[in-house]
C-alpha positions, 0 to 999 in steps of 0.5 A: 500500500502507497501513502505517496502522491501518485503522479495522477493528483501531481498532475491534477494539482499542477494543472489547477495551479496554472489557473491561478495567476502571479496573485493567486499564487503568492496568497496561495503560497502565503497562506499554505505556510500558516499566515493569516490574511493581515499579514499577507496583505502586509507581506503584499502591500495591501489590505486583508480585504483584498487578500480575502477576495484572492482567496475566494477566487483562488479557492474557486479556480482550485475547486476547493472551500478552505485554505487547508485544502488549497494548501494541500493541493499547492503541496502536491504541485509542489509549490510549498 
C-alpha cells in the first residue's frame, strides 16, 4: 500500500495551479505556510480585504472551500 502522491493528483494539482495567476499564487503560497490574511496583505502591500477576495477566487479556480485544502493541493504541485 502507497501513502505517496501518485503522479495522477501531481498532475491534477499542477494543472489547477496554472489557473491561478502571479496573485493567486503568492496568497496561495502565503497562506499554505500558516499566515493569516493581515499579514499577507502586509507581506503584499495591501489590505486583508483584498487578500480575502484572492482567496475566494483562488479557492474557486482550485475547486476547493478552505485554505487547508488549497494548501494541500499547492503541496502536491509542489509549490510549498
Amino acid at each position: 500500500m502507497s501513502h505517496g502522491i501518485t503522479p495522477e493528483a501531481t498532475a491534477e494539482a499542477m494543472q489547477r495551479c496554472a489557473t491561478l495567476d502571479p496573485s493567486e499564487r503568492d496568497v496561495l503560497i502565503y497562506s499554505s505556510k500558516g499566515l493569516h490574511a493581515k499579514e499577507v496583505g502586509a507581506l503584499m502591500c495591501r489590505g486583508h480585504k483584498w487578500v480575502e477576495k484572492v482567496k475566494t477566487t483562488m479557492f474557486t479556480k482550485l475547486d476547493v472551500s478552505t485554505t487547508v485544502e488549497a494548501a494541500v493541493i499547492a503541496a502536491k504541485a509542489g509549490i510549498v
